[in-house]
C-alpha positions, -999 to +999 in steps of 0.1 A: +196+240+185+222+225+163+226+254+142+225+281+173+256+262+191+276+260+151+268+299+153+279+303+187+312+282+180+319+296+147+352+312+158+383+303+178+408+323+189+446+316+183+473+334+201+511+332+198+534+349+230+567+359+222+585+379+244+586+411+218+549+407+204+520+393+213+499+378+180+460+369+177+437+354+150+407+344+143+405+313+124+377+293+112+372+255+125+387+243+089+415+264+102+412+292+080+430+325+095+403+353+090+420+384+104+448+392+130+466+416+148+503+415+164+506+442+193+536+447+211+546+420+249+553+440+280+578+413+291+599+432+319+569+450+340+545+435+360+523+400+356+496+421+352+509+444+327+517+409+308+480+396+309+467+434+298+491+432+265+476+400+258+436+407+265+445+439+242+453+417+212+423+397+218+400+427+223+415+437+190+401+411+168+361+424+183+369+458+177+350+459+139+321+436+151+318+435+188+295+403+182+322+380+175+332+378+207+299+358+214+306+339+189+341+319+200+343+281+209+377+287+225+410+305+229+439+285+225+477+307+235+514+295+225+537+304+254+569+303+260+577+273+284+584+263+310+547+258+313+522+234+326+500+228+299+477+207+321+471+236+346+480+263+319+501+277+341+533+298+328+564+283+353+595+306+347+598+318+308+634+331+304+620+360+279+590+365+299+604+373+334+570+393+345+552+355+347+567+333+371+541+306+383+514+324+359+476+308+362+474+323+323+443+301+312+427+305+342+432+344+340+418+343+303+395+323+312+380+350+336+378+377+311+365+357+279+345+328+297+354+302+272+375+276+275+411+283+276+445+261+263+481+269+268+507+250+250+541+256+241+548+266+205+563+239+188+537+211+204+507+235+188+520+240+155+523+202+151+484+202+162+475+229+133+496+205+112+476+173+118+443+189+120+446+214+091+480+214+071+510+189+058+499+165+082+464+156+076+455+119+068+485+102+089+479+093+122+512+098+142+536+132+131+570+142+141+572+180+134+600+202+138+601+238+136+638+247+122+645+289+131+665+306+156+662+277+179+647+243+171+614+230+185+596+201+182+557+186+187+547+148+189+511+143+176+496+105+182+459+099+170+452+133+168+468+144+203+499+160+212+518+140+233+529+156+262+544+132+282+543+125+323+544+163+334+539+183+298+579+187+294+583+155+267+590+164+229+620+183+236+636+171+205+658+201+199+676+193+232+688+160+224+723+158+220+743+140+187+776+148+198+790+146+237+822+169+226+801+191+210+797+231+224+772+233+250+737+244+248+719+272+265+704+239+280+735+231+292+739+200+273+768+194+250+758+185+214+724+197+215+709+198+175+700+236+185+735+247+192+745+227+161+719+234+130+696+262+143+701+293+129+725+312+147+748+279+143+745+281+107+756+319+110+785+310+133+797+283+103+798+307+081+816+332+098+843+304+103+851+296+066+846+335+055+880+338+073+899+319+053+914+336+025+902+314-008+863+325+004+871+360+001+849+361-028+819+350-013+785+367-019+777+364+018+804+390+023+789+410-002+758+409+013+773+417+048+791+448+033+825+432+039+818+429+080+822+391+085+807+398+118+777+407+106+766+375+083+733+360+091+714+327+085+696+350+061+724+361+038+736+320+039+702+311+018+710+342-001+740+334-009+735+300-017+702+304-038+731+334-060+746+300-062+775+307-041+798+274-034+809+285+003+769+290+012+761+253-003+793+239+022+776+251+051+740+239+038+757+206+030+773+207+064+736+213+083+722+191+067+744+162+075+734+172+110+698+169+108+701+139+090+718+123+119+692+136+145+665+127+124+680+091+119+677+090+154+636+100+157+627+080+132+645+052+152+626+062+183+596+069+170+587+064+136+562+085+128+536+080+095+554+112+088+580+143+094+569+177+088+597+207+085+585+241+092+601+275+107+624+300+088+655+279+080+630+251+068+628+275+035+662+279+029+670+238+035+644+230+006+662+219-021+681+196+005+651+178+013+665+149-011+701+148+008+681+153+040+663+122+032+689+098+018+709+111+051+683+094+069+684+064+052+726+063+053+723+066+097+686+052+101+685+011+114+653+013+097+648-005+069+617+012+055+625+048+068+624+063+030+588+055+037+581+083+056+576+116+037+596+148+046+570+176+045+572+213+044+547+226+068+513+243+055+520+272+086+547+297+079+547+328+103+514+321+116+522+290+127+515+296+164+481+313+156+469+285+140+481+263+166+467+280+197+432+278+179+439+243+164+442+240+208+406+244+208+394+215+189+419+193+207+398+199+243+371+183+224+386+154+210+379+121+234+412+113+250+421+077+240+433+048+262+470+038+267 
């Protein structure tokens, strides 16, 4: 019997929702990613037309050998939030306007009959972490997925921690400066609007108008058209060695070291993990980042606690919608 139910449960199914793509794998329980598939999201048609783009990618991953699908211990889906990852309902995704009060698990759930998780992103990837990646051995993570926003996932004794209603582990949202520009959240100050991506792009559009940075490489790279430098030609630039790209580097990661001064003062986790696109390009920072921490951190011991790159790159949320799975089977511990 034993070896029938490991054969039945040999797979799991991860899937990350974006509101451009829809992306599936299936992944082994050691968290191995076999195969995958990333099909396009209808976001602006009908809820329907939403949950048809997504069963397609799934459907995908049976297509060679129709007998996997008899074979999966669970499907586990990154959504965008605002999302009820107790119900696995979708509440009102701002790049997903054709789900508004979405039973998405439930609707899975009907099609597949296995069980069915929906968490946000950033609160998975953390999971896949623990279970499978940088974070495996330590028993309470702080990871932080650095791209074109910044999310973040809380993991405690092998659970994500969700909080009262599923909303906590907003870290990206909390604010270091009160004067600061406003976020799309509508708080000033927020660490997105100051170190994600775009606000690295923004800083270095600002000193590429001043007249000694003419020479830059990021305006090489940006044929001349300040307007058009990215986060992307910044890491570029800087890896060319280009002074200007190092300033704004520097000047990020002087932010994060202030925000994560102030997680490790909350929280103090066994460890912090860095993942997502601009992760790569802060790399050889990690050292500043860290001894940032220490300068703004009350805590004594905080160079303690490693700074990780993330094992996940780009298939960060497959891995962490299947990494989902094995969560539903863990025993949920005591407060």
């Amino acid at each position: 019997m034993r070896a029938q139910a490991e054969t039945k449960d040999r797979w799991l199914v991860g899937v990350d929702i974006g509101g451009t793509k829809v992306a599936a794998g299936l992944v082994e329980r050691n968290g191995v990613i076999k195969t995958q598939v990333r099909n396009p999201m209808v976001a602006n048609r009908e809820a329907s037309d939403g949950l048809a783009a997504v069963v397609s990618a799934i459907d995908f991953l049976f297509a060679d050998d129709p007998k996997i699908r008899g074979s999966i211990g669970g499907i586990g889906i990154c959504a965008p939030g605002p999302l009820d990852p107790n119900s696995g309902v979708v509440i009102n995704p701002p790049n997903l306007p054709c789900w508004r009060d979405f039973p998405l698990a439930a609707e899975i759930e009907k099609t597949y009959r296995v069980p069915v998780r929906v968490e946000n992103d950033a609160n998975a990837a953390s999971l896949a972490e623990a279970l499978w990646g940088a974070g495996r051995g330590y028993r309470h993570i702080f990871y932080t997925g650095l791209g074109t926003g910044i999310g973040t996932g809380i993991v405690f004794d092998g659970h994500i921690y969700n909080g009262r209603t599923g909303a906590a582990a907003e870290g990206g949202h909390m604010s270091i400066d009160y004067r600061g520009p406003r976020c799309g959240c509508g708080k000033p100050g927020c660490i997105e609007i100051l170190a994600a991506g775009p606000s690295i792009a923004r800083r270095a559009r600002s000193r590429l108008t001043s007249e000694q940075n003419q020479q830059s490489i990021m305006l090489d790279l940006a044929k001349r058209n300040v307007d058009a430098v990215s986060s992307e030609m910044v890491g570029q630039a800087f890896t060319a060695g280009d002074p200007v790209a190092k300033e704004v580097l520097e000047e990020t990661v002087e932010l994060l070291s202030l925000w994560l001064s102030n997680i490790v003062d909350l929280l103090e986790p066994d460890v912090i993990i860095i993942g997502g696109g601009v992760a790569a390009m802060l790399r050889p920072f990690f050292g500043n980042l860290a001894a940032g921490i220490a300068k703004y951190c009350i805590n004594s011991r905080c160079r303690e606690i490693p700074l990780l790159n993330a094992h996940y790159g780009e298939d960060a949320g497959i891995a962490g919608g299947a990494a989902l799975c094995l969560e539903s089977a863990l025993p949920v511990t005591s407060g």
